[in-house]
N, C-alpha and C positions, 0 to 999 in steps of 0.2 A: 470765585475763590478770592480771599482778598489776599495784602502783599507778607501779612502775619503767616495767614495760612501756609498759602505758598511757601514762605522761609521755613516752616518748619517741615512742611512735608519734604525740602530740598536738606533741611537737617538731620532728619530721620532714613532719607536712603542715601545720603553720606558716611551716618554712623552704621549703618548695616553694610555698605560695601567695606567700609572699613574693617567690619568683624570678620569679613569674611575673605580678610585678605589677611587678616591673622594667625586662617587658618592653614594659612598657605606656605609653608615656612623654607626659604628655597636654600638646599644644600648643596656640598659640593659634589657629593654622590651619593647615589641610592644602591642599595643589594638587586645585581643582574640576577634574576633566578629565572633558572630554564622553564620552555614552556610548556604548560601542564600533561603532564601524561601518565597512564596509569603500570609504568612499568621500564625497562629500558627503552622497549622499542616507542615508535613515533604514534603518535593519535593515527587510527585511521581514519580513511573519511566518514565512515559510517554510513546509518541509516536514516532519514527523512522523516520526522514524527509528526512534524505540521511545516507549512509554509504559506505565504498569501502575498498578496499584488496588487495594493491599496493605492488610489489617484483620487486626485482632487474632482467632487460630483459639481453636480451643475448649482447647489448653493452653497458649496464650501467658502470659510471664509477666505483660506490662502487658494491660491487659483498655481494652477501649472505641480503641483504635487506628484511625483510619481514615486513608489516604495514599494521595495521585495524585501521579503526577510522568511529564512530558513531557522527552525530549528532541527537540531540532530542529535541522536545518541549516539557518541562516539566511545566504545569501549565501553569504561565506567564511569565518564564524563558526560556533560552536554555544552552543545556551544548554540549562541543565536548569531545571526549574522542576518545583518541589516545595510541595503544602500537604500538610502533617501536622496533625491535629486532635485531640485527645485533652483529655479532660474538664478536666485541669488547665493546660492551654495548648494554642495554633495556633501552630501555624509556617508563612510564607510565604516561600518561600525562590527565588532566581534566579540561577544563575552563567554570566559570559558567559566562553567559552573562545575560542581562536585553535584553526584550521585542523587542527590536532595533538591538539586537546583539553587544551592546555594554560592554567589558571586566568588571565581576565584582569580580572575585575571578580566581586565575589558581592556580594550583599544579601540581608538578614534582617530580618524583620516580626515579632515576638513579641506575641502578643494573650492575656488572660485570658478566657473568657467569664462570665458576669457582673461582669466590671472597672466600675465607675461611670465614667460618660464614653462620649461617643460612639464612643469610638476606641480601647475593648476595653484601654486604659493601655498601647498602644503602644509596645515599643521597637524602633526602626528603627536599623538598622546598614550602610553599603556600605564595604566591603573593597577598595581599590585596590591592583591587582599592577603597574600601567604605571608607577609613579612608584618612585624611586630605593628608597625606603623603602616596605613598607607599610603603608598610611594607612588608618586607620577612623573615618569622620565617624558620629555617633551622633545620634537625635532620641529623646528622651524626655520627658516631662511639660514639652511643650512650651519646652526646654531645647537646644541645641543643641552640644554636645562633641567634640573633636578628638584621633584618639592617631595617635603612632607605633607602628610591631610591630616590635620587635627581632628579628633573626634570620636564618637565611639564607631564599630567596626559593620561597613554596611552587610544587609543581608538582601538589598535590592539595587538593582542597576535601573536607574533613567537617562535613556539616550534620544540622539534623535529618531525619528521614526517612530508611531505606534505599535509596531512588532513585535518589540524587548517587553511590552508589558504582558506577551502571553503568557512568558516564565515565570512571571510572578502571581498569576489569575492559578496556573493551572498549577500552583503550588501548593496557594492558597486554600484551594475549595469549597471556597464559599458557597453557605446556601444564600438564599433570596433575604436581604436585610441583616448578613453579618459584614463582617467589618473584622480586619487585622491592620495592626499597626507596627510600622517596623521602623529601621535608619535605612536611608536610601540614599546614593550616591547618584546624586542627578546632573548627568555630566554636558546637558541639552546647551547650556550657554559656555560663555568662553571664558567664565569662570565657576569652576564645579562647586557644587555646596552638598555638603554632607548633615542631613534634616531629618527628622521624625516624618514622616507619611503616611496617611491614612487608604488602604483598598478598602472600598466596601463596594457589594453587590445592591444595586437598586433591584424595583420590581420590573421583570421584563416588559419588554415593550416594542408592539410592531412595528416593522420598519418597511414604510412603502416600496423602496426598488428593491427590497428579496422577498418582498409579499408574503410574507411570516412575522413571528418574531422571536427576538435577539434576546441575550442577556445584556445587560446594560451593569457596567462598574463605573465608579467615579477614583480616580487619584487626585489626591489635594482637595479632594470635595466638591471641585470643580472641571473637572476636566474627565468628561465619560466616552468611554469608549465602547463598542459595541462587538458582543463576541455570539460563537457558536455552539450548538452543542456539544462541541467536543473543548470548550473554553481556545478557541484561538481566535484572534482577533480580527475581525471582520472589516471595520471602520469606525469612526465617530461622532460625537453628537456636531463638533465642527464641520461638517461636509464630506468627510473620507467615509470612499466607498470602495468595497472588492471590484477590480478592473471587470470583472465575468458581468455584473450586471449594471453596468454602467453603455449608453449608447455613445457617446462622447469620441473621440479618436484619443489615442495615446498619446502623450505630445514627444515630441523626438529626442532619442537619445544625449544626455551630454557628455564632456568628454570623460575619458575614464581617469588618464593622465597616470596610467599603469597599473595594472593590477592589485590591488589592495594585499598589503603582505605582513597580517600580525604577529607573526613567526617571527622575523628578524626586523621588523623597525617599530619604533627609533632605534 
């Protein structure tokens, strides 16, 4: 690449992080609204509709990967709940949808493990979809900050962990070669963008360690995942496999740094 080239491709993700720090507009306060429920009383815990326990296989690109994620119908709600663990950060993740599976609340936990502090250096994020604008109250080194999100109003959550995209596969119902396009709130990096996203279903395709085969989806057209007959999400074309047919060992717990709690923080 030569030093033209270079200056421009360093100009071009200059003026794109800049857009997208436009869209981030930090006020003095956001609207507190209680967490979602279908009624006076509390969400109960509900019922188990899918779950899975996806780690890094023997050619995954990132190595040491470990992820659980539950979904649940709760009442007249559903919530997904995701921790992803991996040597360089945890992710705790929770998004509550309406009836449809459409996003009505998400929150995110970010911990380092060996952070100093009891609290793994903590950044806690809750993303509100009920309010005109979307709103993300943030807690960090004991700090408390407020944005708006410019844009129009998402109908998909991207988190960390491949889990969160079952909600949207088994929403979807794609047959083999459609494609839906929606706004998606892709909250995976540590600064969230709100984008156009395309799911489309490829043609299935067997996969050696479950000796069958899968449904295979791309998101962003490049990033497939591998799902079940029942549309939950198995692993990816990166390396993630379900823990059950993997011979590999687990690799060992990291710290939790308390209980994940989307109910009351930030």
């Amino acid at each position: 690449m030569s030093r033209g080239d270079a200056a421009l491709v360093a100009l071009l993700a200059a003026l794109s992080a800049g857009a997208c720090r436009r869209k981030h507009i930090p006020v003095s306060s956001v609207p507190q609204l209680p967490y979602p429920a279908c009624g006076e009383a509390s969400l109960p815990v509900g019922e188990v509709i899918a779950e899975g326990h996806l780690r890094s296989g023997e050619f995954s690109v990132e190595h040491l990967v470990n992820e659980r994620f539950t979904l649940r119908r709760r009442d007249c709600l559903h919530t997904v709940t995701v921790r992803q663990e991996w040597p360089l950060g945890v992710a705790d993740v929770e998004v509550v949808y309406d009836a449809s599976w459409l996003p009505l609340r998400a929150w995110k936990r970010m911990t380092v493990p060996g952070a100093r502090g009891p609290d793994g250096g903590a950044d806690i994020r809750r993303y509100e979809f009920r309010t005109p604008t979307i709103t993300i109250t943030r807690l960090h080194g004991g700090q408390r900050s407020y944005e708006q999100l410019r844009g129009d109003r998402p109908t998909v959550v991207l988190g960390p962990g491949r889990g969160l995209v079952t909600a949207w596969i088994q929403r979807a119902h794609l047959p083999v070669g459609g494609r839906v396009r929606e706004v998606a709130l892709d909250m995976r990096e540590a600064l969230e963008v709100v984008r156009q996203v395309t799911l489309r279903r490829e043609p299935d395709q067997y996969v050696a360690e479950y000796g069958r085969v899968l449904r295979v989806y791309t998101v962003y057209g490049r990033e497939s995942v591998f799902a079940d007959e029942h549309d939950v999400v198995v692993g990816d074309l990166a390396g993630l496999r379900a823990h059950a047919v993997l011979r590999t060992p687990e690799p060992p717990p990291l710290p939790l740094y308390g209980a994940p709690d989307p109910v009351n923080t930030p």
